[in-house]
C-alpha positions as CSV (number, residue, x, y, z in Angstrom):
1,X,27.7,-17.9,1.7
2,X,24.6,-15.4,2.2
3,X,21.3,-16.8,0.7
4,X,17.8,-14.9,0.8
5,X,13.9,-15.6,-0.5
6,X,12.8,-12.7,-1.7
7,X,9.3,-12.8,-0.7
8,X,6.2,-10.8,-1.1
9,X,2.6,-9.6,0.5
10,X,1.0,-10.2,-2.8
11,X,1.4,-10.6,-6.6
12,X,2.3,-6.8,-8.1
13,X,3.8,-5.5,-4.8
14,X,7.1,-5.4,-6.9
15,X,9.0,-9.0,-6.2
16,X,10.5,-9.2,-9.3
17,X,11.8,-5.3,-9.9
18,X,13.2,-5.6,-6.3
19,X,14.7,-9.2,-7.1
20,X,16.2,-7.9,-10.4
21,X,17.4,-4.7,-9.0
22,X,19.8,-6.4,-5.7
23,X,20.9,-8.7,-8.9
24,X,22.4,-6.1,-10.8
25,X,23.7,-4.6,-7.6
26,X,25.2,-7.8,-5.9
27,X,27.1,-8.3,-9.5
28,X,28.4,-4.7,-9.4
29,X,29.6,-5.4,-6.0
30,X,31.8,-8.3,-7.7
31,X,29.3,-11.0,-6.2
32,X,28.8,-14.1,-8.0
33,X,24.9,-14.5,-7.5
34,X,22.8,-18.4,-8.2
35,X,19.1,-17.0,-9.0
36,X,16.6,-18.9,-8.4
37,X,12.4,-18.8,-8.9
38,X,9.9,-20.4,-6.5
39,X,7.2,-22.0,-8.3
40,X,6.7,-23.0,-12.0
41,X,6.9,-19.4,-13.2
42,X,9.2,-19.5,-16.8
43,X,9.0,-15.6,-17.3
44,X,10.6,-14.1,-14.1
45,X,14.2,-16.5,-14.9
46,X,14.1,-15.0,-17.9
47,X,14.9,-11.6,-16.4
48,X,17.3,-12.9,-13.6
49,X,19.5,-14.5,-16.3
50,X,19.4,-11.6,-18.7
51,X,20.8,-8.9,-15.3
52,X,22.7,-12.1,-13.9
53,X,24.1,-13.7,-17.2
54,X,23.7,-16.5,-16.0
55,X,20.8,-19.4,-15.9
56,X,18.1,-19.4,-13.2
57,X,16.6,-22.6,-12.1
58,X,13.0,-23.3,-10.6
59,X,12.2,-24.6,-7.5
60,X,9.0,-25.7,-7.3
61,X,7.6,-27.4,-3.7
62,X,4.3,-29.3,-5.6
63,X,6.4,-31.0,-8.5
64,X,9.6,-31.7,-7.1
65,X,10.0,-33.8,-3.7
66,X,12.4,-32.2,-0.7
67,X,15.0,-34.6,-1.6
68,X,14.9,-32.9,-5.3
69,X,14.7,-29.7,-4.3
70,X,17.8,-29.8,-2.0
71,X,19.9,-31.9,-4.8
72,X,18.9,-28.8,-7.4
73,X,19.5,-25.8,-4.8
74,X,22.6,-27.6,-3.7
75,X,23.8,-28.2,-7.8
76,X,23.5,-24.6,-9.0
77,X,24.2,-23.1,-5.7
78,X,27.6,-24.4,-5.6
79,X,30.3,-22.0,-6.0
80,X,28.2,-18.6,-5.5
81,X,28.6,-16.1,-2.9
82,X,25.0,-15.2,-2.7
83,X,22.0,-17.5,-3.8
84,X,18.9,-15.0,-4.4
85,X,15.5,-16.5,-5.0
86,X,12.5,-14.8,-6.3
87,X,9.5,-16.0,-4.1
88,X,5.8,-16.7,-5.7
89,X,2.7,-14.6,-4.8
90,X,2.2,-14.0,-1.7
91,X,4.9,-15.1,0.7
92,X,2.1,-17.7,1.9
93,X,0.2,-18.3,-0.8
94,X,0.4,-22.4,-2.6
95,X,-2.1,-24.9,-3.2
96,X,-4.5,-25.8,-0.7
97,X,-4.9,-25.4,3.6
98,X,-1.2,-25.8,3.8
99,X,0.2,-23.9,1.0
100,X,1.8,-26.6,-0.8
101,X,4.8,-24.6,-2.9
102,X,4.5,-20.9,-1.3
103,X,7.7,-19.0,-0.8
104,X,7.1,-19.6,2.9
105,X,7.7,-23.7,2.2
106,X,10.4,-23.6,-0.1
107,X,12.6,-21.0,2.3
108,X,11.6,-23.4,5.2
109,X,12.8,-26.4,3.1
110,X,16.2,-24.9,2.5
111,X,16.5,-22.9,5.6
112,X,17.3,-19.9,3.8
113,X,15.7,-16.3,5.4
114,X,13.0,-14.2,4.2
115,X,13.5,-10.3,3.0
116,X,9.6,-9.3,3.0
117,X,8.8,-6.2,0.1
118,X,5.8,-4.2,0.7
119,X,4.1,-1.9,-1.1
120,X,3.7,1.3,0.2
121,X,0.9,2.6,-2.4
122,X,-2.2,4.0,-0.2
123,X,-0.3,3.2,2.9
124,X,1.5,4.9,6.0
125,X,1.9,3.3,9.4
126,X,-0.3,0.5,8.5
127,X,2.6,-0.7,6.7
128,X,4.1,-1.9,10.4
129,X,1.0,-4.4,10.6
130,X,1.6,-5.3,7.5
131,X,5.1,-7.1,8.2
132,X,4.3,-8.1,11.9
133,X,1.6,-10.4,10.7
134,X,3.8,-12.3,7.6
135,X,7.3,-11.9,10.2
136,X,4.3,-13.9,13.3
137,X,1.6,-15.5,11.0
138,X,3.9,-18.6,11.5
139,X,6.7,-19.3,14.3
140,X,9.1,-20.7,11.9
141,X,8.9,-17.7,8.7
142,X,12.2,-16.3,9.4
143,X,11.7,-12.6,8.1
144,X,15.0,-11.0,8.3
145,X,14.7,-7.5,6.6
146,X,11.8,-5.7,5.1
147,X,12.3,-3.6,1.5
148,X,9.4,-1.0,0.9
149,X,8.4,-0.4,-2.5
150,X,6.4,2.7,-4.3
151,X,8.1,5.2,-1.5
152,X,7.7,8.7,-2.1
153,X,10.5,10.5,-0.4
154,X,13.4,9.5,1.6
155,X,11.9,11.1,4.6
156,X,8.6,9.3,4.0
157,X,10.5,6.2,3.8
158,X,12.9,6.8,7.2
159,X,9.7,7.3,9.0
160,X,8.1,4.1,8.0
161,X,11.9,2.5,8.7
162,X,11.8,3.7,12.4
163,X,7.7,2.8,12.8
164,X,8.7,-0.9,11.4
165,X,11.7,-1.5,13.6
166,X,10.2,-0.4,16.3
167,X,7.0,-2.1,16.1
168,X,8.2,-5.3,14.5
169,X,12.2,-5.2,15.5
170,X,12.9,-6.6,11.8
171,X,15.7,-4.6,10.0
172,X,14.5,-2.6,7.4
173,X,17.2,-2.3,5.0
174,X,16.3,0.1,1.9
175,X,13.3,1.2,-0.5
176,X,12.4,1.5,-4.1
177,X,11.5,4.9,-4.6
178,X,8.1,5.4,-6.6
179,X,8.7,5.7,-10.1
180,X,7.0,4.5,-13.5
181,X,9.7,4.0,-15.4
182,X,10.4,0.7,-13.1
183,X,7.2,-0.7,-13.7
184,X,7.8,-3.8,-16.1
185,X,4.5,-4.3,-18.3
186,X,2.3,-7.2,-18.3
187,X,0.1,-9.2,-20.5
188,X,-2.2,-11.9,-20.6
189,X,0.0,-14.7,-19.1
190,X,2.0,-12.5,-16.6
191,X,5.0,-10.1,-17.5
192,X,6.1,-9.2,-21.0
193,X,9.7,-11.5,-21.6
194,X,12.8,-9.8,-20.9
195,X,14.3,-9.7,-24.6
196,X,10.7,-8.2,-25.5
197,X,11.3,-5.0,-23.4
198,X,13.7,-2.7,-25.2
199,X,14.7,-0.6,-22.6
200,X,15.3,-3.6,-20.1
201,X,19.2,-3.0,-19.9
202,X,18.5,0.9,-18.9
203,X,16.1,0.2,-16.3
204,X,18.4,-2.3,-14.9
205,X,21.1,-0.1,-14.9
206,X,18.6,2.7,-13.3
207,X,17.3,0.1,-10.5
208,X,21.0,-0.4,-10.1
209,X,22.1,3.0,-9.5
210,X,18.9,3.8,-7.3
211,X,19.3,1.1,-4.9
212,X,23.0,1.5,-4.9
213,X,21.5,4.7,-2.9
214,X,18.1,3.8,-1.1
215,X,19.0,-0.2,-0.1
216,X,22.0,-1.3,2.5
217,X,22.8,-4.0,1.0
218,X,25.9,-4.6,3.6
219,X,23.7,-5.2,6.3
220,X,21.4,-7.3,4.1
221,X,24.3,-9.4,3.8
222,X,25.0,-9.7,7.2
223,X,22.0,-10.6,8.1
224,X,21.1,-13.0,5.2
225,X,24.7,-15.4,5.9
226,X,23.5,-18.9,5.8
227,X,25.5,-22.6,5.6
228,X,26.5,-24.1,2.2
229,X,24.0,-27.1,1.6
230,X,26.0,-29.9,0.8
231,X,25.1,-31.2,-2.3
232,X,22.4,-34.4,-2.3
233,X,22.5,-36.6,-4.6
234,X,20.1,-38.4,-5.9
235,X,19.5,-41.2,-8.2
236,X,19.4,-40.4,-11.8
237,X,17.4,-42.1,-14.3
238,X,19.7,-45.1,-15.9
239,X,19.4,-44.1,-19.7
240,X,21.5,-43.1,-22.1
241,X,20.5,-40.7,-24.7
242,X,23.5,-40.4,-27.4
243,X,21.8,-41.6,-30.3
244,X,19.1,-38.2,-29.8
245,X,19.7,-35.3,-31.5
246,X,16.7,-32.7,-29.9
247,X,15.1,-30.0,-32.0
248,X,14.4,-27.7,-29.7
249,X,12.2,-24.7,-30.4
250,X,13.3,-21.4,-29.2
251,X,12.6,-17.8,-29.4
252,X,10.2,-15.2,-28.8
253,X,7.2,-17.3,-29.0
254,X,8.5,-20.6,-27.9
255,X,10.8,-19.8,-24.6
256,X,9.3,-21.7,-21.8
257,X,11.3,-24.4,-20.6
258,X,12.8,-25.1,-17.2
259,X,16.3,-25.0,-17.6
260,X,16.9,-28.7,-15.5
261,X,14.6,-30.2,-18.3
262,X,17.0,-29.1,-20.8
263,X,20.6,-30.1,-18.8
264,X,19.5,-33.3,-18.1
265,X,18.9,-34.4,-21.1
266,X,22.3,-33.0,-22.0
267,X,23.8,-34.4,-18.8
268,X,22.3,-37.9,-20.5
269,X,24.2,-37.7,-23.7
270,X,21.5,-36.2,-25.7
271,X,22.5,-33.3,-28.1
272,X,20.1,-29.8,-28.6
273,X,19.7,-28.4,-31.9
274,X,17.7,-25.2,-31.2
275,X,15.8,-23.1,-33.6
276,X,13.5,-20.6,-34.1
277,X,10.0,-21.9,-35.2
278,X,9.8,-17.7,-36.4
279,X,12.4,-16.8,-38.4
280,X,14.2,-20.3,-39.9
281,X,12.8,-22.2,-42.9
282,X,13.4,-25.9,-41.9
283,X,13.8,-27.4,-38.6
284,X,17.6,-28.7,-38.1
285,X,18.5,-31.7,-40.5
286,X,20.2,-33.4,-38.3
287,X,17.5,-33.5,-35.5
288,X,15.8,-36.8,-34.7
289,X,13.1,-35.7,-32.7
290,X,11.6,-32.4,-31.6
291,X,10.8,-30.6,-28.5
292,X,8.1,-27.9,-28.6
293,X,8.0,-26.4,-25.4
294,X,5.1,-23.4,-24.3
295,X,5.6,-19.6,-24.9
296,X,3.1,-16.9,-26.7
297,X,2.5,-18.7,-30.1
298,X,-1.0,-16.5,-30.0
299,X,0.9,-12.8,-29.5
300,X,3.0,-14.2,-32.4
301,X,0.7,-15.6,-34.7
302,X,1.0,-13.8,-37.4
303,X,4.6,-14.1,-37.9
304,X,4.5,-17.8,-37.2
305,X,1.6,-18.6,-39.9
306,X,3.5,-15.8,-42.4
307,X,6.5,-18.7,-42.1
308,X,4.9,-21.2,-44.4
309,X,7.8,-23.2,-44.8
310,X,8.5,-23.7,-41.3
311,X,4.8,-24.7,-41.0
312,X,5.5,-27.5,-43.9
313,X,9.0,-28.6,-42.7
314,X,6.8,-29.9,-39.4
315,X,4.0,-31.3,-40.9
316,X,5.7,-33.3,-43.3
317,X,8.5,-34.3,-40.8
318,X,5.7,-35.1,-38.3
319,X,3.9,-37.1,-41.7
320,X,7.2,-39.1,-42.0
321,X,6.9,-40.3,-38.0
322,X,9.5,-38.2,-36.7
323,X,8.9,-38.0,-32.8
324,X,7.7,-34.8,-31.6
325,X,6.8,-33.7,-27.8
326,X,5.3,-30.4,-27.4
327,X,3.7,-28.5,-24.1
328,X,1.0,-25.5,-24.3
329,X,2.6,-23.4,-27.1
330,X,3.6,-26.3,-28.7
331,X,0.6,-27.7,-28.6
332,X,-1.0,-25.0,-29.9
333,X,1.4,-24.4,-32.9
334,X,0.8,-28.1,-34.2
335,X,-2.9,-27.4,-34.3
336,X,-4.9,-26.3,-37.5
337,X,-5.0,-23.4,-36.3
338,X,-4.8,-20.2,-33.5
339,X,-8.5,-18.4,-33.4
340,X,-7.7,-14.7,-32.1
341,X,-10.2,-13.0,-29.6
342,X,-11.8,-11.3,-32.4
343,X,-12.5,-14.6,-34.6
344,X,-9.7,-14.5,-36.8
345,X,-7.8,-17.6,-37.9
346,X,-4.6,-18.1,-37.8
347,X,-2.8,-21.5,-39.9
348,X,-0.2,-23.5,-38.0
349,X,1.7,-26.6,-38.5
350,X,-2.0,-29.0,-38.7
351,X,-0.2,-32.3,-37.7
352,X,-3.5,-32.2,-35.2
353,X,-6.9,-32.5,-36.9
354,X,-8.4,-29.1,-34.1
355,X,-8.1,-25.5,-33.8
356,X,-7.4,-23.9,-30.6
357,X,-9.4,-20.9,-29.7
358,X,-8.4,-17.9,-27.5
359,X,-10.7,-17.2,-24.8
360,X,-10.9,-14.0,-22.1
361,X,-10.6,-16.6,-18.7
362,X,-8.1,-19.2,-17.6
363,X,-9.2,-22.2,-18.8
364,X,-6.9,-24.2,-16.9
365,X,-4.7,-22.7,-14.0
366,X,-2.8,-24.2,-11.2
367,X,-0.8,-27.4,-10.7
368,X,-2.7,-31.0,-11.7
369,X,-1.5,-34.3,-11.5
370,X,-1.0,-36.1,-14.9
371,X,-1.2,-40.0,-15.7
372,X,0.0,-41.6,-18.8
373,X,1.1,-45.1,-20.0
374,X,0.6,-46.0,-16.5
375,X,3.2,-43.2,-15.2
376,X,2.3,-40.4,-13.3
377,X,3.5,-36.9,-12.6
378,X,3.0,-33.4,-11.1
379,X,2.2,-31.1,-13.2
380,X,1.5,-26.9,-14.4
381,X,-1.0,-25.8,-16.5
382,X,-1.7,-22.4,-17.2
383,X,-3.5,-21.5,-20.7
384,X,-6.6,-19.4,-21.6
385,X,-7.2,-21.2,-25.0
386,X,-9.2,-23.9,-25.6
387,X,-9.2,-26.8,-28.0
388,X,-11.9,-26.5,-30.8
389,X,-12.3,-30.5,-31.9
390,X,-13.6,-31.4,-35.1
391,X,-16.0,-34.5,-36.3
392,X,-13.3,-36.6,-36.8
393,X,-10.0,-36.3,-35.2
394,X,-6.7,-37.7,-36.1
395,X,-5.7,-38.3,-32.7
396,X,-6.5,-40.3,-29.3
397,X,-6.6,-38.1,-25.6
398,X,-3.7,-40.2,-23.6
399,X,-3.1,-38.3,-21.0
400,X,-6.0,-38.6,-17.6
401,X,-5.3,-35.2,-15.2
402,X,-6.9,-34.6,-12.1
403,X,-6.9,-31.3,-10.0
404,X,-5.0,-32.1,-6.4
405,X,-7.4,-31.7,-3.3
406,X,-10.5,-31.4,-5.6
407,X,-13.3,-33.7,-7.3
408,X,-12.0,-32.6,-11.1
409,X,-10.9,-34.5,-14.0
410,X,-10.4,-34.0,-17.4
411,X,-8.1,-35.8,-20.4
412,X,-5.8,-34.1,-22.8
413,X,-2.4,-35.6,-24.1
414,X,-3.3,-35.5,-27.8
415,X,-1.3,-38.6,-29.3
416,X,-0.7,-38.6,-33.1
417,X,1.5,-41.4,-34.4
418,X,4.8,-40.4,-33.0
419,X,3.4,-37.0,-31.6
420,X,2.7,-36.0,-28.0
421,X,1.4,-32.4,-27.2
422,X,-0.4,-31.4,-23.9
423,X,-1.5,-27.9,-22.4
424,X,0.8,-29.6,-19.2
425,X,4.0,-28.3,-18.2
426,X,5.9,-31.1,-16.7
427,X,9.4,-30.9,-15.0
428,X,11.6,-33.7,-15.8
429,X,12.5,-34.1,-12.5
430,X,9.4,-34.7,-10.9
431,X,8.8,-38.4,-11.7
432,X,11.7,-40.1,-13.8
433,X,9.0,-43.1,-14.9
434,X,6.6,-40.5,-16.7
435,X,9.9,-38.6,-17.8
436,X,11.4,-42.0,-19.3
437,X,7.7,-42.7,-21.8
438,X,9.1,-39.0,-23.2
439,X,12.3,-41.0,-23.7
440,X,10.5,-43.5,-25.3
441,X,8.4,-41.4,-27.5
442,X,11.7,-39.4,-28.8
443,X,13.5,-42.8,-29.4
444,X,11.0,-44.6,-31.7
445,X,13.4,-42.6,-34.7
446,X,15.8,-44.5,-33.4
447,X,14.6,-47.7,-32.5
């Protein structure tokens, strides 16, 4: 098997364009790729599965233990001829003096080699001390090859090739010639989503043919051959969820789940009804709970008040006690309502007595730890909207976060009768105690 982090000198150096592009290649080639994303990032997986066609899974060194990590790699690696993960930031960059959850960890954790991009923009031979510091900075990081991106000219591009392997002796195996029409556009929260980007499957096929030419992607396979991990097991959590019937929200403004959240609870019996909070007038009749996971509910706003009956069909289901768990979008989409930048008000679902206003700066960014019915977990948040509270509230603050490594606290977890909803992102996998009160919030339907 070969097996590679892609990892880069900074956010915007091109990561993801490069990761996408030696995607589409490897499948041309006939390759069966596993992607993979370092971190709690939901957008980038979105891309890998729309060139790969097939799901990309987070790894993420703060939330999920070594053990976990290995058991997950292992599990979705199995069967592929090359395992390509798309690395975070910069290739050092985590939380705190030791980088908990850089690329650098997690390709240490799974022994799988580094293939460094660098942007070229502004840059000639400087580029050489560029990769010697990341390839020494530590003993152990394992930089195989080097891929330079926004490169002007073939010649430009050997000369740098021949100053790097000289100066560094790290193979330099290709480039990304400069070009806009690669550039994938960003907003607010990071990149635009794949299915938003109508050109995506041209580009892809562009990058492809490109780097079909400028990349050597045989000798990036033969340096990047690494040992199948045998698969770890470890111990699942002893429920069995027949009897839940999931509504799960999906589409344009509600896409951010990680995908182990969602197989486990099918790999527990549970069955996913999904729908699309957007376009449908109901939720599914046959659901006994819902799951309303984080997205762009703001960028969509309009559209999602405009769908009065959707609105309703949660309110009133939510009125009747039907269970409902919701994360960041979700949260916001039960509110009263979404205040835009410019002051206007959006309507939403209301089951929670507060607004949530958009602001310019993060309110919350970075990973947290999150206690709840005396369970605890690791946790994402990543929002810039804040919750406007009223007088009087219809709801209690059950969930106590605290900021790893720093002196901060602050509640959230706004509990509603048989509704949960959080600006956290939690991955089931992380603590199966805090995972099981979800459980037990979904089953009070059923109970």
């Amino acid at each position: 098997m070969h097996g590679f982090v892609v990892a880069g000198t900074n956010s915007g150096c091109g990561k993801t364009t490069i990761t996408i592009g030696l995607m589409a290649l490897l499948k041309s080639m006939g390759k069966r790729v596993a992607p993979f994303k370092t971190g709690p990032d939901y957008i980038d997986p979105l891309f890998h599965t729309q060139v790969v066609g097939t799901p990309s899974y987070n790894l993420d060194g703060y939330m999920l233990t070594e053990p976990t990590l290995n058991h997950l790699y292992a599990k979705h690696a199995d069967g592929a001829d090359v395992v390509v993960v798309e690395g975070v930031m910069g290739m050092y960059d985590g939380m705190g003096e030791m980088a908990v959850g850089s690329s650098y960890e997690l390709a240490k954790t799974l022994n799988l080699p580094v293939v460094l991009v660098v942007s070229c923009k502004s840059l000639y031979q400087s580029v050489a001390a560029i990769v010697k510091g990341f390839a020494t900075l530590e003993a152990d990081a394992n930089v195989i090859a080097v891929i330079l991106n926004h490169v002007p000219s073939d010649d430009y591009y050997q000369f740098l090739k021949s100053v790097i392997e000289r100066q560094c002796q790290i193979a330099c195996v290709g480039y990304l010639p400069r070009d806009p029409f690669f550039t994938i556009e960003s907003r607010h929260l990071g990149l635009i989503q794949a299915e938003e980007i109508g050109e995506l499957e041209l580009k892809v096929e562009k990058l492809k043919t490109v780097m079909a030419q400028t990349i050597d992607i045989e000798r990036l396979l033969s340096l990047s051959e690494v040992a199948t991990m045998a698969s770890k097991e470890i111990t699942l959590p002893n429920l069995r969820l027949d009897d839940l019937h999931i509504g799960v929200a999906s589409d344009k403004a509600f896409r951010f789940y990680y995908k182990d959240n969602l197989e486990l609870l099918e790999e527990l019996g549970a069955t996913l009804h999904y729908f699309s909070p957007l376009e449908d007038v109901e939720i599914p009749v046959s659901c006994t709970c819902l799951y309303l996971g984080g997205g762009y509910p703001e960028v969509f706003a309009t559209q999602l008040s405009a769908n009065i009956s959707m609105l309703s069909s949660i309110k009133q289901a939510a009125l009747k006690g039907l269970p409902i768990y919701a994360e960041c979008g979700g949260l916001m989409y039960l509110s009263e309502s979404i205040i835009s930048l410019e002051g206007q008000n959006y309507p939403m679902c209301g089951v929670l007595s507060a607004s949530v206003k958009m602001t310019t700066q993060l309110q919350r960014f970075g990973y947290a730890q999150v206690c709840y019915n005396g369970t605890q977990s690791r946790c994402h948040e990543f929002h810039r909207s804040m919750i406007v509270e009223k007088d009087k509230t219809n709801y209690t603050m059950e969930f106590q976060l605290s900021k790893p490594e720093k002196q901060k606290e602050w509640r959230c977890g706004l509990k509603q009768q048989n509704v949960l909803a959080a600006y956290a992102h939690i991955h089931f996998y992380s603590d199966f105690q805090f995972f099981e009160q979800i459980v037990k919030l979904w089953k009070q339907a059923t109970m």
